[in-house]
FIKOL-566862 format. One record per atom (N, C-alpha, C): residue in one letter; x, y, z; atom name; residue number from 0. Coordinates in steps of 0.2 Angstrom, whole numbers, plus 5000, padded with zeros to 4 digits. Each point is the difference from the previous one (the first is absolute). Example, Ala and Ser with C-alpha at 12.3 -4.5 7.8 and 13.67 -1.06 7.14 Angstrom:
<zavos>
rest / c1 / c2 / c3 / atom / nr
A / 5066 / 4972 / 5039 / N / 0
A / 4996 / 5006 / 5000 / CA / 0
A / 5004 / 5006 / 5000 / C / 0
S / 4998 / 5005 / 4996 / N / 1
S / 5004 / 5006 / 5001 / CA / 1
S / 4996 / 5005 / 5003 / C / 1
</zavos>
This chain:
<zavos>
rest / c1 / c2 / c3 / atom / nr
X / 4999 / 5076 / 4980 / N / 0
X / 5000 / 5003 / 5006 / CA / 0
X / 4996 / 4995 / 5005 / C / 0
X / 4994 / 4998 / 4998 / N / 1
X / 4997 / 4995 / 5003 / CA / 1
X / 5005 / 4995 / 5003 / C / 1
X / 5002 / 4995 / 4995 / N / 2
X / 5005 / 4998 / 5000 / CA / 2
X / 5006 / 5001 / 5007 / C / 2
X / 5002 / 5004 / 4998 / N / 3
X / 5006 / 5003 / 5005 / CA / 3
X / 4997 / 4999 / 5008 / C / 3
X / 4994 / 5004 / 5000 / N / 4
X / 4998 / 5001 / 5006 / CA / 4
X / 4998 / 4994 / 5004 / C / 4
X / 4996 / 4995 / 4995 / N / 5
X / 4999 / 4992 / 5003 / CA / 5
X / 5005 / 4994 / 5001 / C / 5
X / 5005 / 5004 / 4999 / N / 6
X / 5008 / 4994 / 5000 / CA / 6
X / 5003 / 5003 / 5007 / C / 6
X / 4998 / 5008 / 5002 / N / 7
X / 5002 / 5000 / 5006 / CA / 7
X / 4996 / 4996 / 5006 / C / 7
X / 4994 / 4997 / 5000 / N / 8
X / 4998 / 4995 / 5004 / CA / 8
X / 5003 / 4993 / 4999 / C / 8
X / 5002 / 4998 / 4996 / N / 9
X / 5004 / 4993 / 5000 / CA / 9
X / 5003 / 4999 / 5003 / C / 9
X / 5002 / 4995 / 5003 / N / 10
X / 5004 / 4997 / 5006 / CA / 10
X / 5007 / 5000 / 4994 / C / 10
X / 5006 / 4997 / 5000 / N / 11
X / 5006 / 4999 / 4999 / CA / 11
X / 4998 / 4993 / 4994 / C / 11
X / 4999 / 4994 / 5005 / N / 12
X / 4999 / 4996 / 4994 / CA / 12
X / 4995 / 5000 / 4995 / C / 12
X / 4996 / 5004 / 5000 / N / 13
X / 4995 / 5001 / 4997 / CA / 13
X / 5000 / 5003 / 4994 / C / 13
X / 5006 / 5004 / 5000 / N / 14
X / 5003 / 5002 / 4996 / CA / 14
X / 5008 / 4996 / 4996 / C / 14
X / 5001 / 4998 / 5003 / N / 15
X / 5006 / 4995 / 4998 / CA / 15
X / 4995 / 4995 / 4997 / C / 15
X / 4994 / 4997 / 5000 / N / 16
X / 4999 / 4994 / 4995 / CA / 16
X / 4997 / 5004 / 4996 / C / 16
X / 4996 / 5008 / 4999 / N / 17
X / 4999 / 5002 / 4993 / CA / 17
X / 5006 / 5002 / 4996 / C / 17
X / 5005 / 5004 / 5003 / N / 18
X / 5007 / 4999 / 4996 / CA / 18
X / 5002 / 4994 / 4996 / C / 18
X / 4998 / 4996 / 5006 / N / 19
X / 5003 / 4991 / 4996 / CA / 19
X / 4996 / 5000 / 4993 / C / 19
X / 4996 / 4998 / 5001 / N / 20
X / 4994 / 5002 / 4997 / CA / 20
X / 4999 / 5004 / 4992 / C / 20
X / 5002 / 5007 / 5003 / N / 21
X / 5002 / 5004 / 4994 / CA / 21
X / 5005 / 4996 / 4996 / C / 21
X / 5007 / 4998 / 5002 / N / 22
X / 5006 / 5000 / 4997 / CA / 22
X / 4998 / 4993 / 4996 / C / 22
X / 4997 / 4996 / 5002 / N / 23
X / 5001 / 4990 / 4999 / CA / 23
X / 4991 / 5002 / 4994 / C / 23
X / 4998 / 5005 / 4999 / N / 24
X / 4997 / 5002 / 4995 / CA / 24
X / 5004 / 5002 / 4992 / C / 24
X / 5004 / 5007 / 5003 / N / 25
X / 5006 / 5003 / 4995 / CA / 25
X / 5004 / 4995 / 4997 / C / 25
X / 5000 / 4993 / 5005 / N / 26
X / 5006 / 4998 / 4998 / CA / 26
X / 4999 / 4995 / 4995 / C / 26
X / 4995 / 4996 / 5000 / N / 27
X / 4993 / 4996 / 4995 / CA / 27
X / 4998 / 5006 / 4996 / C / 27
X / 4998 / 5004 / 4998 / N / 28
X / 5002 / 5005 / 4994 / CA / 28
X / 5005 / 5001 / 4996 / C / 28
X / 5006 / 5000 / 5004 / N / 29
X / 5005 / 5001 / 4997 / CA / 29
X / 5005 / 4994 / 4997 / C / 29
X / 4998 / 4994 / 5004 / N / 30
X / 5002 / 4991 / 4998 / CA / 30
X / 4996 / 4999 / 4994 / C / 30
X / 4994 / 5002 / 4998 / N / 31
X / 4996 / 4998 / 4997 / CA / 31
X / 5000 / 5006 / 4993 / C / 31
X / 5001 / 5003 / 5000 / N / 32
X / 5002 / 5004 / 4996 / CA / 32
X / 5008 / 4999 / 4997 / C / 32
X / 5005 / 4999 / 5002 / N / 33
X / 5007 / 4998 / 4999 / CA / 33
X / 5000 / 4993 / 4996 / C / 33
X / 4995 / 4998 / 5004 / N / 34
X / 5002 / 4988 / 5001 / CA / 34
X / 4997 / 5001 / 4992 / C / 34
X / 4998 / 4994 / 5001 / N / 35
X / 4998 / 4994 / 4994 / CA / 35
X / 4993 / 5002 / 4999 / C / 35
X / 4997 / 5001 / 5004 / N / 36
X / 4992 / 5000 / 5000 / CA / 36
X / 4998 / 5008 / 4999 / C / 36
X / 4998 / 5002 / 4996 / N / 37
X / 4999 / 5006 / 4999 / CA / 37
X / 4991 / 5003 / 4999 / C / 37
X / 4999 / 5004 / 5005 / N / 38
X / 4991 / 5000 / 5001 / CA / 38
X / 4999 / 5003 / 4992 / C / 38
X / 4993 / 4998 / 5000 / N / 39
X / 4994 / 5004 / 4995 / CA / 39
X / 4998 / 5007 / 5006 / C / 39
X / 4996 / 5005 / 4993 / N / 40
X / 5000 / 5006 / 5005 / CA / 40
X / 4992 / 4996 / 5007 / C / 40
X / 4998 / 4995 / 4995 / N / 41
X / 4994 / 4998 / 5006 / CA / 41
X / 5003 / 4995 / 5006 / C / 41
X / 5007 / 4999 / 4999 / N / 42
X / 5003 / 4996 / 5006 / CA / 42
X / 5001 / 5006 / 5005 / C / 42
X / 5003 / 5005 / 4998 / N / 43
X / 5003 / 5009 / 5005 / CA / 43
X / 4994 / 5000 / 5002 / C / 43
X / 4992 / 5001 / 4997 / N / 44
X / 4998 / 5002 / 5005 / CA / 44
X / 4996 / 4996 / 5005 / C / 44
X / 4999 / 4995 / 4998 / N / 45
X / 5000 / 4993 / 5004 / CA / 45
X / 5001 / 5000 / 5008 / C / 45
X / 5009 / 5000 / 4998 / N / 46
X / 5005 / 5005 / 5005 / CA / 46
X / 5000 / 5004 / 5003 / C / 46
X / 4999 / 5005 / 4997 / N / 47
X / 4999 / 5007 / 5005 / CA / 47
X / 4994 / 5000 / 5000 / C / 47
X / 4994 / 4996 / 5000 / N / 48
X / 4993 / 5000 / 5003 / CA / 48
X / 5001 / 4999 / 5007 / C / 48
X / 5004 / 4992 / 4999 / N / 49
X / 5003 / 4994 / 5007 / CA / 49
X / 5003 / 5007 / 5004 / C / 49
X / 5003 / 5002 / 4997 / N / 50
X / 5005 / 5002 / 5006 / CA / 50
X / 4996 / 5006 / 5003 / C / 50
X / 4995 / 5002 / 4997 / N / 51
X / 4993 / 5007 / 5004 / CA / 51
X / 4997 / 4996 / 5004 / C / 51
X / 4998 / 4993 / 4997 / N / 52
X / 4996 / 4999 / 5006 / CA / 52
X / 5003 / 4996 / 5007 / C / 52
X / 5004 / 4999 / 4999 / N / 53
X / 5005 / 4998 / 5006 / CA / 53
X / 5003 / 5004 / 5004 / C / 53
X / 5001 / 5005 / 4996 / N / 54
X / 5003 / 5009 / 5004 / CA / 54
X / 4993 / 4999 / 5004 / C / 54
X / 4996 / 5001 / 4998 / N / 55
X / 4992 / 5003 / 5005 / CA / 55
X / 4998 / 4996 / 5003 / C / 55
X / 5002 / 4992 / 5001 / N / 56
X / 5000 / 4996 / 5005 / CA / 56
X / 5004 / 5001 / 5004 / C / 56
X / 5007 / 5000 / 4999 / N / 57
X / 5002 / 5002 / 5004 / CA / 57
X / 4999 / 5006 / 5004 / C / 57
X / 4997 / 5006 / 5000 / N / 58
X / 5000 / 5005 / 5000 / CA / 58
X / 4994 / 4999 / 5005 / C / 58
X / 4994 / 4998 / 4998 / N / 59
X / 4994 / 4997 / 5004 / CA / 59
X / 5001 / 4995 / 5007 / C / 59
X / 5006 / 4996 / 4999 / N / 60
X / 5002 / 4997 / 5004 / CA / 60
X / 5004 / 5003 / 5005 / C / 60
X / 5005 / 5004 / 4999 / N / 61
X / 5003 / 5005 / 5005 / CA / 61
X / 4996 / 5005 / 5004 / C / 61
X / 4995 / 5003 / 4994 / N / 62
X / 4992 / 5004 / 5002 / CA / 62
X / 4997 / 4996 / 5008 / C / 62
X / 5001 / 4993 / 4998 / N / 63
X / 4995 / 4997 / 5006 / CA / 63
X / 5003 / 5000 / 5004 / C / 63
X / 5004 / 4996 / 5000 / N / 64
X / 5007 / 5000 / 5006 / CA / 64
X / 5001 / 5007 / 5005 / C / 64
X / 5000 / 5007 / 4996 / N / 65
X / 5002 / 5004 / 5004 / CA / 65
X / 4993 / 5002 / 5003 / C / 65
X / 4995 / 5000 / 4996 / N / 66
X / 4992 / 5003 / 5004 / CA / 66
X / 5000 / 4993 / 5008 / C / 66
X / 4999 / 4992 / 4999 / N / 67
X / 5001 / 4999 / 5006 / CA / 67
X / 5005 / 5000 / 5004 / C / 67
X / 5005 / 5001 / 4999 / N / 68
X / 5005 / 5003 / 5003 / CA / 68
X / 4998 / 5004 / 5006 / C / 68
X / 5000 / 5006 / 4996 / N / 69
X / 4996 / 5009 / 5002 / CA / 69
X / 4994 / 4998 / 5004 / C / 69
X / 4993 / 4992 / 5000 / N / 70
X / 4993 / 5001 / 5002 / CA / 70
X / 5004 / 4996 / 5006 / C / 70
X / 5006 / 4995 / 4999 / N / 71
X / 5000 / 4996 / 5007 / CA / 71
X / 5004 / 5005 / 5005 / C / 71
X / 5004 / 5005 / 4998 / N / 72
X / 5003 / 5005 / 5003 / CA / 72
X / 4996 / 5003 / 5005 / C / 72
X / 4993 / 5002 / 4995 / N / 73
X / 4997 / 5005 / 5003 / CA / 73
X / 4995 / 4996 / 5006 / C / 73
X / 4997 / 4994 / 4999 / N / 74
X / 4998 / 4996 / 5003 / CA / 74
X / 5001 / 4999 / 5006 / C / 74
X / 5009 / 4999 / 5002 / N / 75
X / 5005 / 4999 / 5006 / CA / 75
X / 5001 / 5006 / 5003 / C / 75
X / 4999 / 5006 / 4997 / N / 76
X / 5001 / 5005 / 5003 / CA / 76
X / 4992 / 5003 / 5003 / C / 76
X / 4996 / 4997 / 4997 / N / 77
X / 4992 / 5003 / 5004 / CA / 77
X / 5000 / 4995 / 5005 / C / 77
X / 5002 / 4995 / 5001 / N / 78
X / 4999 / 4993 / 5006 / CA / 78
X / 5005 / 5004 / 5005 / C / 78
X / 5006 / 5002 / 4998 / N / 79
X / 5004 / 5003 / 5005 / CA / 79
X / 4997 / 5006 / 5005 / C / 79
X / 4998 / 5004 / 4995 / N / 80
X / 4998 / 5005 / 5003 / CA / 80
X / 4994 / 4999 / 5004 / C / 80
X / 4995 / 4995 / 4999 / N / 81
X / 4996 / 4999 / 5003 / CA / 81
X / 4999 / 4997 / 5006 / C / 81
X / 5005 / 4996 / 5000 / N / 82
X / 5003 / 4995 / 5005 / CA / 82
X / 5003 / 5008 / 5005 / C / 82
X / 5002 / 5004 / 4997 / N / 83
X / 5004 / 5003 / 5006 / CA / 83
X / 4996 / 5005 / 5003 / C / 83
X / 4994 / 5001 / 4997 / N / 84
X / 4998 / 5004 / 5002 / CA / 84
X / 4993 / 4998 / 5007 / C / 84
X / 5002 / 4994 / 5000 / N / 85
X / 4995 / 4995 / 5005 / CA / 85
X / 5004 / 4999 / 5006 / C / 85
</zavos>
């Protein structure tokens, strides 16, 4: 739910490079699994370690992005009003 509710602040692309993201993940799982190269269970979690911590980078990076977003927004709209009100 968390989840859900925080994906509706994301801009468009911000969601299209997590997608990419997700997918170019699945798909290195699934090449690597199939191919010639077969993980140990200490390679998977290696792997899906990598791929948590780059989700919440991700995730912290979009975090930033929209908080200054939101502080320069609010920023131009307190100059505005103040300016109008002079």
């Amino acid at each position: 739910m968390l989840l859900a509710s925080s994906m509706k602040r994301f801009y468009f692309w911000q969601k299209l490079v997590l997608l990419i993201y997700i997918v170019a993940f699945l798909a290195t799982l699934i090449a690597n699994d199939f191919g010639a190269a077969r993980f140990s269970p200490e390679d998977g979690l290696i792997v899906i370690f990598g791929f948590v911590t780059n989700l919440l980078v991700l995730w912290l990076l979009f975090f930033t992005a929209n908080f200054l977003t939101r502080l320069g927004k609010r920023a131009r709209t307190t100059n505005l009003a103040h300016y109008r009100k002079t």
